[in-house]
C-alpha positions as CSV (number, residue, x, y, z in Angstrom):
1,X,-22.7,83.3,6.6
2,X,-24.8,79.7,6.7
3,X,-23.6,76.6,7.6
4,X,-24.2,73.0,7.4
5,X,-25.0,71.3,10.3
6,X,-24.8,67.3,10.0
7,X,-24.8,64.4,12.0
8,X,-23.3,61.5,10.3
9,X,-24.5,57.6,10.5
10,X,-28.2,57.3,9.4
11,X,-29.1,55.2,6.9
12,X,-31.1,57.1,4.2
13,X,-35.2,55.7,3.1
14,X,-37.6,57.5,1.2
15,X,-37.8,59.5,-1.9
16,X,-36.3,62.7,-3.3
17,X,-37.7,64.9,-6.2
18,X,-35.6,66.3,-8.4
19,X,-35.6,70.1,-9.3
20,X,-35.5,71.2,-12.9
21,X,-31.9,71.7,-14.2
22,X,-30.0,75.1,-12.8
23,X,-28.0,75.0,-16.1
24,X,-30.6,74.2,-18.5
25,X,-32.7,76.9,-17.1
26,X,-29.8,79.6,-16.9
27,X,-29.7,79.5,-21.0
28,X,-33.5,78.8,-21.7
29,X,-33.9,82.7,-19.9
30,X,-31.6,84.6,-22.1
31,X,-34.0,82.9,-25.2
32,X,-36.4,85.6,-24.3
33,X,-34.7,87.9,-25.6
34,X,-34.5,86.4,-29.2
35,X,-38.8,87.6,-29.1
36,X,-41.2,90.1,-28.8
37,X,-43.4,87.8,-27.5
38,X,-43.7,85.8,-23.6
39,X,-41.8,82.8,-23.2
40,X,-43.2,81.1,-19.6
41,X,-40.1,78.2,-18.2
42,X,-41.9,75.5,-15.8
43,X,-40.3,73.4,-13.5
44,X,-37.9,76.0,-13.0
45,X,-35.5,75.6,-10.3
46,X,-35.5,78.1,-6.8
47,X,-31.8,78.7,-6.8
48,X,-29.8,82.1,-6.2
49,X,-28.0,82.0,-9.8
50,X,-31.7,82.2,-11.1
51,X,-32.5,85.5,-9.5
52,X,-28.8,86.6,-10.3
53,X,-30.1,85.6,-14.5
54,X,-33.2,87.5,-13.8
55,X,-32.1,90.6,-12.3
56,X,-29.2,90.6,-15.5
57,X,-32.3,90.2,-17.4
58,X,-34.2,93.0,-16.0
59,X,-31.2,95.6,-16.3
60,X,-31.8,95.0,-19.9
61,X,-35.5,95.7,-19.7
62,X,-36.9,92.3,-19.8
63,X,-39.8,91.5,-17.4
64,X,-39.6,88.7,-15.5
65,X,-42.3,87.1,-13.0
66,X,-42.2,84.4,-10.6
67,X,-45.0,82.4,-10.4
68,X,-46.6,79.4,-8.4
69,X,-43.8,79.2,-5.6
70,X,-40.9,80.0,-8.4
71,X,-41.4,77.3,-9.8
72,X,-42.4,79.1,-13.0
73,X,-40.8,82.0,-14.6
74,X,-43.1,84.3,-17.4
75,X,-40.5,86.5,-19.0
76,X,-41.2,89.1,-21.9
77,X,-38.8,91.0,-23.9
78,X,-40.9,93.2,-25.7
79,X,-39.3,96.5,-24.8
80,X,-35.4,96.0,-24.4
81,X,-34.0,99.2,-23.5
82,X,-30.5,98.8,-22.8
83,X,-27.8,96.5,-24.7
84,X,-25.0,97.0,-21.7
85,X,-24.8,94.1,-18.9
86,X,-22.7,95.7,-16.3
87,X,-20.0,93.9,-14.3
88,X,-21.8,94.1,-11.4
89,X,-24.0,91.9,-12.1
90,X,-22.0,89.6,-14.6
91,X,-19.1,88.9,-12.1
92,X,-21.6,86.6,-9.8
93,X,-22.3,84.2,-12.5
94,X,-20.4,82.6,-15.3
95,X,-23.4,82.0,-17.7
96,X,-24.2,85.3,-17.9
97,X,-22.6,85.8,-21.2
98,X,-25.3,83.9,-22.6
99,X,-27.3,87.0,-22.9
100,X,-24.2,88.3,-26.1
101,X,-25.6,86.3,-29.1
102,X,-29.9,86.8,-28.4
103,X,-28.9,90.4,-28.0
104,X,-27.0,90.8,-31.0
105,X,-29.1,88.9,-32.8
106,X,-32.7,90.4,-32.2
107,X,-30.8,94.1,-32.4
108,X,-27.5,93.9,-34.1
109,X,-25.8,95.2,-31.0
110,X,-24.5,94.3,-27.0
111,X,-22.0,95.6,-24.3
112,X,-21.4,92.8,-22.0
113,X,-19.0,92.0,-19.5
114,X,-16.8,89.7,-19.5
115,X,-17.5,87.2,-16.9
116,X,-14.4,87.0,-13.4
117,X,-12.2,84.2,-12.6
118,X,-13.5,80.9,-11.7
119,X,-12.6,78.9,-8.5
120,X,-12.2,75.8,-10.4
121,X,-9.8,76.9,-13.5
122,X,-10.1,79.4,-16.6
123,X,-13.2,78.9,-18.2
124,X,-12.9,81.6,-20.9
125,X,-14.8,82.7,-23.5
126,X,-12.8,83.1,-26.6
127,X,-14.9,80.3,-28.6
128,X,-17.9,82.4,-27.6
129,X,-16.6,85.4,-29.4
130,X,-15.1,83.1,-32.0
131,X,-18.2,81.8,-33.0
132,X,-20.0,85.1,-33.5
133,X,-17.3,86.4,-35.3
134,X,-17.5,83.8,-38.1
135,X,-21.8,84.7,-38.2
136,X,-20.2,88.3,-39.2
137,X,-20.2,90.0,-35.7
138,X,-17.4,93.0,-34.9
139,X,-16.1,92.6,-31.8
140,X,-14.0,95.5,-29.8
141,X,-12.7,94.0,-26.1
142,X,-11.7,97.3,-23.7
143,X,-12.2,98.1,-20.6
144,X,-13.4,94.4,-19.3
145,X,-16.3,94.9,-21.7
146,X,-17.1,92.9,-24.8
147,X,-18.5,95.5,-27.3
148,X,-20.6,93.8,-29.7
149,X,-22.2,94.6,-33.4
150,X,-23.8,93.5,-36.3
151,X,-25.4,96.3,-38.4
152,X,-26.2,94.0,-41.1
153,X,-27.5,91.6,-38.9
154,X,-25.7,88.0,-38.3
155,X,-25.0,85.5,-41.2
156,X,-24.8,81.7,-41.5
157,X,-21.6,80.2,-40.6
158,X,-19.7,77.2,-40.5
159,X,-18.5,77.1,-36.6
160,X,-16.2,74.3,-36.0
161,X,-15.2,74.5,-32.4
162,X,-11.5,73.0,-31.5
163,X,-13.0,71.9,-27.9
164,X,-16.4,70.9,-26.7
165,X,-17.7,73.8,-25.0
166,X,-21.5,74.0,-23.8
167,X,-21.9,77.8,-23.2
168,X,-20.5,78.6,-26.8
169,X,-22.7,76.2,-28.3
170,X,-25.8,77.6,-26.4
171,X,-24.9,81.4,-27.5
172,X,-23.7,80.2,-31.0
173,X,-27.4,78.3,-31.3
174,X,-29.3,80.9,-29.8
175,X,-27.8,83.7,-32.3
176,X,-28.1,81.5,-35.3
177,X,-31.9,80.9,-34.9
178,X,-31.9,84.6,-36.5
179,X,-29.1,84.9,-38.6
180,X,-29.3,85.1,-42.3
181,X,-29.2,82.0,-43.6
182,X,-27.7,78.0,-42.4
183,X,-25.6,77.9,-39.8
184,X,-23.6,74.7,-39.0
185,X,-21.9,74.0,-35.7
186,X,-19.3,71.5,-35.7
187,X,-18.2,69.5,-32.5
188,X,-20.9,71.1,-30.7
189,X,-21.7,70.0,-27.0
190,X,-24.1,67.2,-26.9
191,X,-25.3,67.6,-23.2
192,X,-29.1,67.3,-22.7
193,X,-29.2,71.1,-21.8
194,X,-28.1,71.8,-25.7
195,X,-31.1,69.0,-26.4
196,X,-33.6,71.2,-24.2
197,X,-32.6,74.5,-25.5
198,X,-33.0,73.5,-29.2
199,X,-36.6,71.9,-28.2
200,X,-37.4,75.2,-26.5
201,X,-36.5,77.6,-29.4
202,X,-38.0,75.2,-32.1
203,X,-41.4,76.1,-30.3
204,X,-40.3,79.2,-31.1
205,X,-40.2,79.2,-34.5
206,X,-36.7,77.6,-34.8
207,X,-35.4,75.4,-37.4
208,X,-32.6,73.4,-35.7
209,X,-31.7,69.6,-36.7
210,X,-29.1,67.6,-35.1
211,X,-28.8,68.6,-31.3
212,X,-27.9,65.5,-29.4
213,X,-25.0,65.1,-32.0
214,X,-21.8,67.0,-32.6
215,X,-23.6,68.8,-35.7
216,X,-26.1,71.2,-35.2
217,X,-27.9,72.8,-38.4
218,X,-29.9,76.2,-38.1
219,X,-31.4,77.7,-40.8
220,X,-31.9,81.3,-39.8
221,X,-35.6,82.3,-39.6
222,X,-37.0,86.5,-39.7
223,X,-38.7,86.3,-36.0
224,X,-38.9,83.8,-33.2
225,X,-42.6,83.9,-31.0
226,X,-43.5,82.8,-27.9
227,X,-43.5,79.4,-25.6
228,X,-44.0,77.5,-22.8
229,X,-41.8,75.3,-22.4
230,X,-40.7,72.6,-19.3
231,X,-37.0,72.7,-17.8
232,X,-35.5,69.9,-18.1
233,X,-34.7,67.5,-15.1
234,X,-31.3,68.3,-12.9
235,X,-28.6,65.4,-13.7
236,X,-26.3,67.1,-11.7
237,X,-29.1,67.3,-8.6
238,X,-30.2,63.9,-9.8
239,X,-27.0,62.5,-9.6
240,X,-26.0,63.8,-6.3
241,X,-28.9,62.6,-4.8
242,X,-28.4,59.3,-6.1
243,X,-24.9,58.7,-4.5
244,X,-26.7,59.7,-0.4
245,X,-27.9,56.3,-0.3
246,X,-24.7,54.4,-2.4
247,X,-23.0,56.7,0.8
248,X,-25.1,56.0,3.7
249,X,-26.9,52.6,2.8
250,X,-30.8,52.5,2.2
251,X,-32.7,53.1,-0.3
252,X,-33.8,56.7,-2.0
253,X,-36.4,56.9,-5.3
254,X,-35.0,59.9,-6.9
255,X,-37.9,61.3,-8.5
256,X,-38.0,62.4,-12.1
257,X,-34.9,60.8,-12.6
258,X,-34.4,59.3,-16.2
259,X,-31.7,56.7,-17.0
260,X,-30.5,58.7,-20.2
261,X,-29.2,61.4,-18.1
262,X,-26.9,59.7,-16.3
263,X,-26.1,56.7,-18.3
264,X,-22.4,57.3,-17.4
265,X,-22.6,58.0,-14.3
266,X,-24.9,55.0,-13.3
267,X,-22.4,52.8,-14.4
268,X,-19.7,53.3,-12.2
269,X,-22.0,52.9,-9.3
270,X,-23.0,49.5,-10.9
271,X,-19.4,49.0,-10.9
272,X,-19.0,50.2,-7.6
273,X,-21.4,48.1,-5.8
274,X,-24.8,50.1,-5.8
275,X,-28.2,49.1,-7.4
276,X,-29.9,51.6,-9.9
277,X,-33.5,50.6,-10.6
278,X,-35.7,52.5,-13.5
279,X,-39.2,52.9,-11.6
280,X,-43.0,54.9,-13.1
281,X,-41.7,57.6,-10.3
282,X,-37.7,57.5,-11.4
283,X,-35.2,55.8,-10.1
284,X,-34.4,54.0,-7.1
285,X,-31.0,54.0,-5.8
286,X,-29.5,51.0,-3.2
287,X,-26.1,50.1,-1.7
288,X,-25.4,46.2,-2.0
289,X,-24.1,44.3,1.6
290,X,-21.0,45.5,2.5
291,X,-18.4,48.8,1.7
292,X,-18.9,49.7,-2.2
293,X,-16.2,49.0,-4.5
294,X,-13.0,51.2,-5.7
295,X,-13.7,52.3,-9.5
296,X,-11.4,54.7,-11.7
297,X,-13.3,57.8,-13.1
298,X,-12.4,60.3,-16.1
299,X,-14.4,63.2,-16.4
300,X,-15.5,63.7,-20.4
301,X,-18.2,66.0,-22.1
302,X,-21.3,64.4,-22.2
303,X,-22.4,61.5,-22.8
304,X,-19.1,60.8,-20.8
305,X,-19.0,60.7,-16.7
306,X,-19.4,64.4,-15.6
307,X,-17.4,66.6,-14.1
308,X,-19.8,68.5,-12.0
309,X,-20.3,64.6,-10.8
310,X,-16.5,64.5,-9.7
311,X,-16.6,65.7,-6.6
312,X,-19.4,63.8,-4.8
313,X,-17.9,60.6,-6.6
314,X,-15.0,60.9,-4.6
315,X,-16.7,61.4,-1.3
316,X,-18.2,58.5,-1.9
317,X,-14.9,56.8,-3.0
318,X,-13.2,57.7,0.3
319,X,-15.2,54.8,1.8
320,X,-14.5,52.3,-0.7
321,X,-12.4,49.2,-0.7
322,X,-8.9,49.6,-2.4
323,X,-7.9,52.0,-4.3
324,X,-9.5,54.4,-6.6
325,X,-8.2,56.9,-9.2
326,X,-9.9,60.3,-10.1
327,X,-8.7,62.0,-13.6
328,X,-10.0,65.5,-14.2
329,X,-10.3,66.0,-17.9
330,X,-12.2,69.0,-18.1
331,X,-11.3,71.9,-15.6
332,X,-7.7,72.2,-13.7
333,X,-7.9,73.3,-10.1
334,X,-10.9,71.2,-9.8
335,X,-9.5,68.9,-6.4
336,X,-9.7,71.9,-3.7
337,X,-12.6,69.6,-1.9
338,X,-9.4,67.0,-1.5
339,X,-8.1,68.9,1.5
340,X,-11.5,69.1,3.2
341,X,-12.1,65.5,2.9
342,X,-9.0,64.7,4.3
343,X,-10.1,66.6,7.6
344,X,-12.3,64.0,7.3
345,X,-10.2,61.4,7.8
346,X,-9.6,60.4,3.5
347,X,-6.2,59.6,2.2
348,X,-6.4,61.1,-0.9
349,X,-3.3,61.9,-2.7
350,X,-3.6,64.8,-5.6
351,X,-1.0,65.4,-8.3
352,X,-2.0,68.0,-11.5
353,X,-4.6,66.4,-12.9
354,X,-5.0,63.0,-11.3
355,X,-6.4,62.2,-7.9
356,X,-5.7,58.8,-6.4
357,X,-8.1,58.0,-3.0
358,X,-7.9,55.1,-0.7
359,X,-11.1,53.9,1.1
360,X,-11.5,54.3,4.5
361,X,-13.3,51.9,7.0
362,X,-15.0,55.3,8.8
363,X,-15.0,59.0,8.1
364,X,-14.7,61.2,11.1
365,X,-16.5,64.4,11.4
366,X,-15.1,67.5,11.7
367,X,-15.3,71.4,10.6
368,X,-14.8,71.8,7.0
369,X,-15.5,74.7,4.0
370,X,-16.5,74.8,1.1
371,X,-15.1,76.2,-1.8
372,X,-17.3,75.8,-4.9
373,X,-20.3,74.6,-5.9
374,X,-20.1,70.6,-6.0
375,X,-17.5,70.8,-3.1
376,X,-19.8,72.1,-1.0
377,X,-22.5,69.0,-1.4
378,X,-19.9,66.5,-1.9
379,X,-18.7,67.4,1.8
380,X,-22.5,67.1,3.1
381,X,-22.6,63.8,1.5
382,X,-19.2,62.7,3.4
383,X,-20.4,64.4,6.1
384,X,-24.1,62.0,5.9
385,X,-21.4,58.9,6.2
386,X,-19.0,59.9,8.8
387,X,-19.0,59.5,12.6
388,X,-19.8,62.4,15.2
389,X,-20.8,65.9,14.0
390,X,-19.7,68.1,10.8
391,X,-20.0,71.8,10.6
392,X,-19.6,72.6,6.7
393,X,-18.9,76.5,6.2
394,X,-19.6,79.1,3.3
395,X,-22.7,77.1,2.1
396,X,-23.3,80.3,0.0
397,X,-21.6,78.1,-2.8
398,X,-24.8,75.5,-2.2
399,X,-27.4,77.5,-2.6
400,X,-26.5,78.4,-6.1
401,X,-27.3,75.1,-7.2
402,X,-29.3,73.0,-4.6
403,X,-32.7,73.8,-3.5
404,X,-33.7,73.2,-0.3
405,X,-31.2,70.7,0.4
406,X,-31.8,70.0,4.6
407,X,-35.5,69.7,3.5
408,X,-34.9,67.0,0.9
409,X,-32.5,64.8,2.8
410,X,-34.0,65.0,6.5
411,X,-37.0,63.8,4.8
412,X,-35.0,60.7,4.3
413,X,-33.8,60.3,7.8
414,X,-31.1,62.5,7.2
415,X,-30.1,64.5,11.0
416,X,-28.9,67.8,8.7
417,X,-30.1,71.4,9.7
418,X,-29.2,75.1,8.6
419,X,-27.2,77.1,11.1
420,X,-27.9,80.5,10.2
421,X,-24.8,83.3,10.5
422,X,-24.6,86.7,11.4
């Protein structure tokens, strides 16, 4: 199993581009298979959750090709000859039940798993199935399997979801496009994936108004055709690249960055002490003289401070002045990077929901693991900061959602290398 090799203490200079967005990409594949006809992704992210989407996609009988470096994706659905999306494959990645509503859809029918348990809290998928339901859909849950029909094909629905949820809003949108009739989805995720999505299937043939907003209208249409269509730009990458300079000190252009996507964000790092600047190229990120400040942080649905954004803000927090408080709004068990951190040398003090962290003059390094996703890079970024060497472990969790992350920052002046396990 990789690790992380870093050695902490260099100041960061140069300039970063930014990948296209892992979650924006994971529910523009599953689109495919609302057509008959080729729908090519650019600027497609190399990550291992893609290759997880597109062998799910191929089990169904899509093809799927990668093209110029994978940095483009053709798919074509023409020929889907299974409905059944087996466990096997489901289990590895959460957003794999975005391929229920296309499927039911375009054929009226779908077996899929139901997706396992999530390091960082429940994510389940009840508005998913609560959504379809109200377009007309039967649903049968047994054996770990939703079983999934619509003989009569789907119908226009008022869907008013009691939560903001982004992958309900994705497969509610998605199987709308071809239901009978309007469908309107109330309190509906406003992230710029659900923006990107509904550009990418009005391409297609779509009639969709109001994505950006909480109420998204689709008039059901008989077929959907084909696209090309750009991913959109990583906030999540974009923003954790932004914070290795507020971490270090120096300066990084984070290119293909755009302000809009991390509006939120960018503020507390005003707040905190670091300079965001809007350039042709993106934006360029700088610490001001001195430690940055403490800031409070709650995690909300976009446009709101996100929490995939959470745990690199507290690395970064650990060094501040004073104190700073953390609340996690949208997932529980969403601290396990705490302990880690603290190997570091952070006094960070967790209860339920709430994490309060006082700044440090110096982290140390020191072996740490990761546990999920943004743990994993927020420890790297500690790790960029801190004094002597830091092994990070089970960077498995990394390479689902950062591409070619050594590369990027030892281009910067970053000392950061691979150590490859057995």
């Amino acid at each position: 199993m990789d690790s992380i090799l870093v050695k902490g203490g260099a100041r960061l200079q140069g300039a970063i581009p930014i990948a296209g967005a892992k979650n924006a990409c994971l529910t523009l594949m599953p689109a495919t298979l609302l057509t008959h006809e080729p729908l090519t992704l650019t600027n497609a992210p190399r990550l291992s959750d893609i290759r997880t989407m597109t062998a799910l996609l191929q089990s169904l009988g899509a093809e799927v090709a990668s093209l110029q470096n994978g940095q483009v994706l053709a798919l074509s659905s023409h020929d889907i000859n299974n409905h059944r999306a087996d466990y096997d494959i489901v289990r590895k990645m959460r957003a794999s039940i975005l391929v229920l509503g296309p499927m039911l859809a375009r054929d009226g029918h779908a077996v899929v798993s139901l997706p396992g348990g999530c390091a960082i809290g429940a994510r389940p998928v009840d508005l998913h199935l609560r959504a379809l339901e109200a377009m007309g859909a039967e649903l049968d849950l047994r054996d770990g399997y939703v079983h999934a029909k619509a003989p009569a094909g789907l119908r226009g629905a008022v869907v008013e979801f009691p939560f903001v949820s982004v992958g309900a809003t994705e497969n509610a949108l998605m199987a709308a496009t071809l239901a009978k009739g309007t469908t309107v989805l109330k309190n509906a995720a406003r992230e710029p994936e659900i923006v990107d999505l509904a550009r990418c299937l009005r391409q297609m043939g779509a009639q969709i108004d109001g994505e950006g907003t909480s109420t998204i209208t689709i008039q059901g249409v008989d077929r959907l055709g084909g696209a090309t269509h750009p991913v959109v730009t990583d906030r999540i990458e974009l923003g954790t690249y932004m914070l290795a300079p507020a971490i270090t000190g120096g300066e990084v252009e984070c290119l293909g960055g755009r302000l809009e996507l991390v509006a939120a964000f960018a503020e507390k790092l005003h707040e905190a002490g670091i300079d965001v600047i809007e350039t042709e190229r993106g934006l360029k990120v700088s610490r001001r003289n001195g430690r940055v400040n403490a800031v409070n942080v709650v995690t909300e649905p976009f446009p709101g401070f996100p929490t995939d954004l959470q745990a690199q803000m507290m690395a970064l927090l650990c060094t501040a002045e004073g104190e700073s408080v953390l609340e996690e709004r949208i997932f529980e068990n969403r601290f396990m990077h705490a302990p880690e951190l603290m190997r570091m040398g952070a006094r960070i003090d967790v209860h339920g929901g709430t994490a309060k962290v006082k700044g440090v003059d110096r982290l140390r390094g020191a072996p740490v693991m990761a546990t999920d996703l943004r743990a994993s890079v927020s420890l790297i970024l500690a790790a960029l900061a801190a004094e002597g060497e830091t092994l990070v472990n089970r960077v498995y969790h990394l390479d689902r959602g950062y591409e070619r992350v050594e590369e990027k920052l030892r281009a910067c002046g970053a000392t950061i290398e691979r150590v490859k396990g057995e």
